[in-house]
C-alpha positions in Angstrom: 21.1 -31.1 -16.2 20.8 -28.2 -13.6 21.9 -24.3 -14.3 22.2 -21.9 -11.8 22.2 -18.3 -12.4 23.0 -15.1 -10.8 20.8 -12.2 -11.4 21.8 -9.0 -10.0 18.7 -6.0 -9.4 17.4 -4.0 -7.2 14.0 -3.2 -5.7 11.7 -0.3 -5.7 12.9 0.8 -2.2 16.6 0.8 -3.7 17.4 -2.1 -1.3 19.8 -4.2 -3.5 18.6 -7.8 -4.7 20.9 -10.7 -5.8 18.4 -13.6 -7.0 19.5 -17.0 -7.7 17.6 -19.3 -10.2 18.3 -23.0 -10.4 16.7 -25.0 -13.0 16.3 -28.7 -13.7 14.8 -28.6 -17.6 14.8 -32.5 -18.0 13.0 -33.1 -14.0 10.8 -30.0 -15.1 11.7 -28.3 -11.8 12.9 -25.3 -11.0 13.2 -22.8 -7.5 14.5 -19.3 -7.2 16.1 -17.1 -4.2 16.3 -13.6 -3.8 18.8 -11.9 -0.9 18.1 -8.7 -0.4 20.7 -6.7 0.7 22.7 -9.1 3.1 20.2 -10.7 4.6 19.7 -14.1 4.9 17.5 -15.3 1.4 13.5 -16.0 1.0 12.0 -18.3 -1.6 10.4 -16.9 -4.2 9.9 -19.9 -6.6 9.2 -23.5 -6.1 7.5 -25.4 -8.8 7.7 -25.6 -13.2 10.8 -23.4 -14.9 9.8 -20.1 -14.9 9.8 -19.0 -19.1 11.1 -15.8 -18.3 13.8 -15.8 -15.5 15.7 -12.7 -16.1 12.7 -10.7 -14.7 13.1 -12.6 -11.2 13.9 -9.8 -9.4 10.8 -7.9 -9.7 9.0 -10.7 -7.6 10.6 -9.3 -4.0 8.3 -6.4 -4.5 5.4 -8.2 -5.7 5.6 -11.1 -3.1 6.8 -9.2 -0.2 4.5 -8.4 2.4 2.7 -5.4 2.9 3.1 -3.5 6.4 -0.3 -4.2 8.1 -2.0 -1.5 10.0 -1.8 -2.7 14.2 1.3 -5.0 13.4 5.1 -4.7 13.4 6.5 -2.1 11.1 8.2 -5.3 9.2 5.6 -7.9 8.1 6.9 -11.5 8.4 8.3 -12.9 5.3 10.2 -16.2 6.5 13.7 -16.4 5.5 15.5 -20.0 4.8 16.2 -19.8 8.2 13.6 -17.3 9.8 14.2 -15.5 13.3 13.1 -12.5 15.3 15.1 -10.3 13.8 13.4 -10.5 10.5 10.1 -10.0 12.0 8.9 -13.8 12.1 6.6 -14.5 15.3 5.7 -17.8 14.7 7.3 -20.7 15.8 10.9 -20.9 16.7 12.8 -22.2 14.3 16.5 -21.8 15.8 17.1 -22.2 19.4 20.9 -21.5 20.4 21.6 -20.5 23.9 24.8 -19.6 25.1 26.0 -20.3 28.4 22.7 -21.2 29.1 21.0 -17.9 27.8 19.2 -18.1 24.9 20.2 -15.7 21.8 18.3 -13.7 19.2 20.3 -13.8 16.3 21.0 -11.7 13.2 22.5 -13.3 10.6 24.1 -11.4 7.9 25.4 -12.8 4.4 29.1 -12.7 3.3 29.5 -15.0 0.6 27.5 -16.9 -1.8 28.4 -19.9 -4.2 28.3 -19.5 -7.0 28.2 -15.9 -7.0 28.0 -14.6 -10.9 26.8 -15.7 -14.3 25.2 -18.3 -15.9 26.6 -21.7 -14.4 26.5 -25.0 -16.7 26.0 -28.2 -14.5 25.8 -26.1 -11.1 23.5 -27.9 -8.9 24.4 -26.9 -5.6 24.1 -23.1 -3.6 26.0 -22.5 -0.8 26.0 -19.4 1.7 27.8 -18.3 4.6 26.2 -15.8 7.2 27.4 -14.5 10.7 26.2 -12.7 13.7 29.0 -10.8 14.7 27.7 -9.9 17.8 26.0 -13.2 19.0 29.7 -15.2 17.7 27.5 -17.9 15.6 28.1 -18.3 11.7 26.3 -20.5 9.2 27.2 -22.8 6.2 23.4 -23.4 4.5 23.7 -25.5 1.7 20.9 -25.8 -1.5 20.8 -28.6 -4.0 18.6 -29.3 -7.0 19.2 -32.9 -7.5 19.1 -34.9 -11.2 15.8 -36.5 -10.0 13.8 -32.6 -9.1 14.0 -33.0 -5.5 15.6 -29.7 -3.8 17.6 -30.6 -0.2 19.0 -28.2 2.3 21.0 -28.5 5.1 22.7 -25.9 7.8 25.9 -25.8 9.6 26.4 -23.9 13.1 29.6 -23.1 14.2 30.5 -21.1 17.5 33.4 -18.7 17.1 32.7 -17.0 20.5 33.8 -18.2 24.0 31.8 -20.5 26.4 29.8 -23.1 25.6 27.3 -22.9 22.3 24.0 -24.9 23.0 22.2 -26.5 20.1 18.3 -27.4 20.7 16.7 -27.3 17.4 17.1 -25.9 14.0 13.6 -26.6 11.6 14.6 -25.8 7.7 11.6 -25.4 5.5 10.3 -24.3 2.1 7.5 -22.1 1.0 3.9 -22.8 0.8 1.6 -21.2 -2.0 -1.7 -20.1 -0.6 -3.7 -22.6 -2.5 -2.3 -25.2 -0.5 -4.7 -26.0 2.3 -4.4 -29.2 2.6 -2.0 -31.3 4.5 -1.3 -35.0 4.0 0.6 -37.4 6.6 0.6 -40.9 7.8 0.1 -42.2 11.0 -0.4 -45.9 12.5 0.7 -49.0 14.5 2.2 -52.6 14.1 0.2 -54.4 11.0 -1.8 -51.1 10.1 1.5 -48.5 9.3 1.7 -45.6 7.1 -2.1 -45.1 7.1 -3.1 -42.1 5.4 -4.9 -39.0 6.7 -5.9 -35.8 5.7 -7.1 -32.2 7.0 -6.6 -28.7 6.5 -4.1 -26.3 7.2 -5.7 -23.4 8.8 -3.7 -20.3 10.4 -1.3 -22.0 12.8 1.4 -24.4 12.9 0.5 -28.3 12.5 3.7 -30.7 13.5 4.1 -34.7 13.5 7.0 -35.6 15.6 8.6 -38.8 15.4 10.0 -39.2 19.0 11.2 -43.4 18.9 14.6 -42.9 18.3 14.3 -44.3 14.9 11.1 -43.6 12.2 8.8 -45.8 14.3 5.1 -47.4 12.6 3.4 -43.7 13.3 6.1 -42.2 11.8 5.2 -40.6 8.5 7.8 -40.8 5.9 5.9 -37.3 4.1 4.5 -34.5 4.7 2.4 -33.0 2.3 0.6 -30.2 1.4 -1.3 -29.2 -1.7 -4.3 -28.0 -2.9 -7.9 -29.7 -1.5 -8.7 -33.1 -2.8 -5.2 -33.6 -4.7 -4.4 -37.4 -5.9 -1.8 -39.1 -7.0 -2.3 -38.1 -10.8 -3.9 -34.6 -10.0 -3.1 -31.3 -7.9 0.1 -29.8 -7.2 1.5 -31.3 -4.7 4.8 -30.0 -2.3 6.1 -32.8 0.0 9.3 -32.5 2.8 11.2 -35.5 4.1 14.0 -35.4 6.9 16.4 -36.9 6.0 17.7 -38.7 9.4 17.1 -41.9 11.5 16.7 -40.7 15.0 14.3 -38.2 16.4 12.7 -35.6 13.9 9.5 -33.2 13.4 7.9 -32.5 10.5 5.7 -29.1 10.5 4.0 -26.9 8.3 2.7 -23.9 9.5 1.1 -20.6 8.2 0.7 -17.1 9.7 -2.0 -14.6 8.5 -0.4 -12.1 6.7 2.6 -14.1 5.1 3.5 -17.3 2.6 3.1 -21.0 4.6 6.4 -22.8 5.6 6.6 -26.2 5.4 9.8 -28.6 6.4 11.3 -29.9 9.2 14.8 -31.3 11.4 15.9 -33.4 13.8 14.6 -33.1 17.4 16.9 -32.4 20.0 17.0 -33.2 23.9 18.6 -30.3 26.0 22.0 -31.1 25.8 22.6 -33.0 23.3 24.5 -31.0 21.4 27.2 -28.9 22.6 29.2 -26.5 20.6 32.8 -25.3 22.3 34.8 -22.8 20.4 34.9 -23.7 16.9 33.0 -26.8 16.8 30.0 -27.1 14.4 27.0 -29.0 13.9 25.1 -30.1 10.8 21.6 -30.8 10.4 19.9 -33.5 8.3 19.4 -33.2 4.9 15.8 -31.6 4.8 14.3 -32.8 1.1 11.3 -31.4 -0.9 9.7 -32.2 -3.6 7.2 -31.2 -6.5 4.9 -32.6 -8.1 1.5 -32.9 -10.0 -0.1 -35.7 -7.8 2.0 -37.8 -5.5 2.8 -40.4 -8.3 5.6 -37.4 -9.7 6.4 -36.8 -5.9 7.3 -40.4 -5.5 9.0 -40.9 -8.6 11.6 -37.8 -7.8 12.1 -39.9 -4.7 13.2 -43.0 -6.1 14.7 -42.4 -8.7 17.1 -40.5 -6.3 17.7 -43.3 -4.2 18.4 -45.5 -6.9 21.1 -42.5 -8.0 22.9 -43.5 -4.8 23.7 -46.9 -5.8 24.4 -46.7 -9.8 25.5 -50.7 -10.0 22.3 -52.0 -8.3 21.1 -54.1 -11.0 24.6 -54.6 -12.2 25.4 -56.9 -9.7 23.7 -60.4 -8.6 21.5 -59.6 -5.5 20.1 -62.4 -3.3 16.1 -62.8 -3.5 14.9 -63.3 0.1 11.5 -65.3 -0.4 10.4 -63.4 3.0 10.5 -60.1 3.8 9.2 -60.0 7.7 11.3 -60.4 10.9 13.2 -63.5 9.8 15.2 -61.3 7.4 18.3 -60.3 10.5 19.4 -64.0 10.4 22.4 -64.7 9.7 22.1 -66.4 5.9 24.0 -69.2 4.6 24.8 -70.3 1.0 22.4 -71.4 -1.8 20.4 -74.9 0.4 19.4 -76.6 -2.7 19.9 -76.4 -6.6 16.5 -74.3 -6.7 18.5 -71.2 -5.8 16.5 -71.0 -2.1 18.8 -69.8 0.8 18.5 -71.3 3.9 18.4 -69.4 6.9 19.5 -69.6 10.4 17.1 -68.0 13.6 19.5 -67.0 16.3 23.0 -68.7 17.4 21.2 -71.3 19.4 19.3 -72.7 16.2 19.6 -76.2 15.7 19.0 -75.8 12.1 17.7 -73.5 9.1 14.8 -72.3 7.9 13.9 -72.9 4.1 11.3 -70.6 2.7 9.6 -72.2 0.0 8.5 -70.7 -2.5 5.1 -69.0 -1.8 2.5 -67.5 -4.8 0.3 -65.4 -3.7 -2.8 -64.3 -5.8 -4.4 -61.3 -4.3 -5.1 -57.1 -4.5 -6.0 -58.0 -0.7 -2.8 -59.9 0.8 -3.5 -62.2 3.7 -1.4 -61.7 7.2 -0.8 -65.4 6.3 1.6 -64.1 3.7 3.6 -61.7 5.3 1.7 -58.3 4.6 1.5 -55.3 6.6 -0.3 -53.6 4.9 -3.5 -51.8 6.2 -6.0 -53.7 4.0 -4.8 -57.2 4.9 -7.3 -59.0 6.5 -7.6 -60.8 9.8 -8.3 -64.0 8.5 -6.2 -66.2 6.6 -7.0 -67.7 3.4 -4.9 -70.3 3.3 -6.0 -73.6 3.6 -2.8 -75.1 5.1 -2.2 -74.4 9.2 -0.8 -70.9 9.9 2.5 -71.4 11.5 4.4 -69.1 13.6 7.9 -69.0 14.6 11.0 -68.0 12.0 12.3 -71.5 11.4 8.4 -73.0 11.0 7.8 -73.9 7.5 5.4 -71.9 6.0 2.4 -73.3 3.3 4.3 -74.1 -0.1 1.3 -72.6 -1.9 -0.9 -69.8 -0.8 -3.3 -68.8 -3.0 -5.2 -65.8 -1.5 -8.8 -65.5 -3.5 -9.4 -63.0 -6.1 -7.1 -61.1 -9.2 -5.5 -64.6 -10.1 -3.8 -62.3 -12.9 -1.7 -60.4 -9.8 1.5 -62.3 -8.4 3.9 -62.1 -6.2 6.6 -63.6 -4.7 
């Protein structure tokens, strides 16, 4: 269950502070906000419930930036949606141009949901900003979700005349100094998702995904944490976009302020074109928490498997094989063993069966179907490898080793 509260205060330079606390006890999760004044709101929080939240305001003036003698009389402390205006000078994170000519925007805050009190079964924030001058308002959107994973998106709308040019808007969350270490995947056909680590030094690392759709290089994660985490050790903060096209993950950090890490969909010039009152809404960028990637992972699922509650309610179809034949068309149960027969195109004269295949490895063979980076080049099998969708494959593989581990 998630609670939200509203925590009124003000800091030591009298500039009023609103700071919002949301709270997950039962995915032990928890972030906080702080707006101060009406400006857009920074991060203060990310990570395990805080025990003491009612003394959140007092972390503004311990976590905000110091002016720094030879710099900019404001020190850059990224917003949710950092700009010039507030002082950030690292990479752009909103490009709007109107009428061709890009703008330099100033959002300020006039309304926030919910906006008082302690709020029972709250999971979701919601502010609106506008830049009067510039004509552009935002809907940004917060959620804490039942399974610990936070997701934001923003809408843009145009209230001014001419035409309102979207190019790219990056969301992101807050990165602790001890996390110096960033973790993504990379690869190609039959060697995908490959891990690979290094370190985030002072600048901005990104990982585009440029396909039109997540291709095999894509990487799913990005994740930052501190050096040598694991899957059962270190704290861990991953970002997913959430979207199927084009997208950029990036974390970056700047020397005298907090890291940002997150990401959006990547834009083409002209793609998106805002007349007067039109709007557009980014993907849902997610994050998520955890000690070692296992509890990172586990917030994921268990959220996917939140969007379809009657999943194992309801008699699914077992496909024997998972690889390209899976588009074709499929046809009722072939035989009494349950197997469903499968056509390869229009043209095909007749179905593929799948027989049932065990395989008995930690190392699969690319005679079974894997992908994965450790299969090896060889196959095991003793029967002839086959190729084509409607070829039938070996009944029986059984790759060497763990005879314990099986799989269908």
């Amino acid at each position: 269950m998630t609670r939200i509260t509203i925590i009124p205060g003000a800091a030591n330079d009298g500039t009023n502070l609103t700071a919002v606390y949301a709270e997950n006890t039962a995915a032990d999760v928890a972030f906080a906000l702080i707006f101060p004044g009406h400006a857009l709101p920074r991060f203060v929080h990310w990570g395990r419930p805080l025990p003491h939240p009612e003394t959140l305001v007092h972390l503004y003036d311990a976590l905000k930036p110091q002016r720094v003698s030879g710099a900019l009389d404001n020190t850059a402390w990224p917003s949710i949606l950092p700009t010039q205006s507030e002082a950030w000078i690292g990479a752009q994170r909103i490009d709007i141009r109107r009428d061709g000519r890009e703008l330099f925007c100033d959002f300020a805050v006039t309304a926030i949901s919910p906006d008082a009190g302690d709020n029972e079964d709250a999971s979701m924030i919601s502010v609106d900003a506008q830049d009067a001058d510039q004509q552009v308002a935002l809907h940004w959107t917060c959620e804490l979700t039942d399974s610990g994973l936070i997701r934001q998106c923003v809408t843009v709308t145009n209230l001014g005349d001419g035409t309102l040019d979207v190019n790219g808007i990056e969301l992101g969350y807050p990165l602790p100094q001890q996390a110096v270490e960033i973790l993504t995947t990379t690869g190609h056909h039959l060697h995908e998702r490959s891990p690979q680590r290094q370190p985030l030094t002072v600048g901005r690392f990104e990982k585009l995904s440029m396909a039109g759709r997540p291709d095999f290089d894509a990487s799913l994660l990005l994740t930052a944490g501190a050096p040598g985490f694991g899957f059962e050790h270190g704290d861990v903060y991953s970002v997913h976009v959430g979207w199927s096209g084009n997208s950029v993950l990036s974390a970056e950090r700047l020397p005298y302020t907090q890291g940002v890490i997150g990401g959006g969909e990547k834009l083409f010039g002209g793609e998106i074109t805002l007349e007067h009152g039109d709007q557009y809404t980014t993907p849902w960028v997610y994050g998520a928490f955890g000690t070692g990637l296992n509890e990172v992972a586990h917030r994921f699922h268990e959220f996917v498997r939140a969007q379809h509650p009657n999943l194992a309610n309801k008699p699914r179809p077992v496909i024997l094989n998972t690889w390209e034949a899976v588009p074709g068309a499929m046809t009722p149960p072939a035989s009494e063993t349950g197997r469903s027969r499968r056509t390869c195109g229009p043209t095909a004269r007749k179905a593929s069966r799948r027989l049932l295949t065990t395989c008995m490895a930690k190392a699969w063979s690319s005679a079974c179907g894997s992908s994965r980076k450790w299969s090896i080049p060889t196959p095991t099998c003793s029967a002839t490898t086959r190729t084509g969708f409607c070829a039938p494959p070996p009944a029986v593989c059984r790759c060497k080793d763990d005879p314990s581990r099986s799989s269908i």
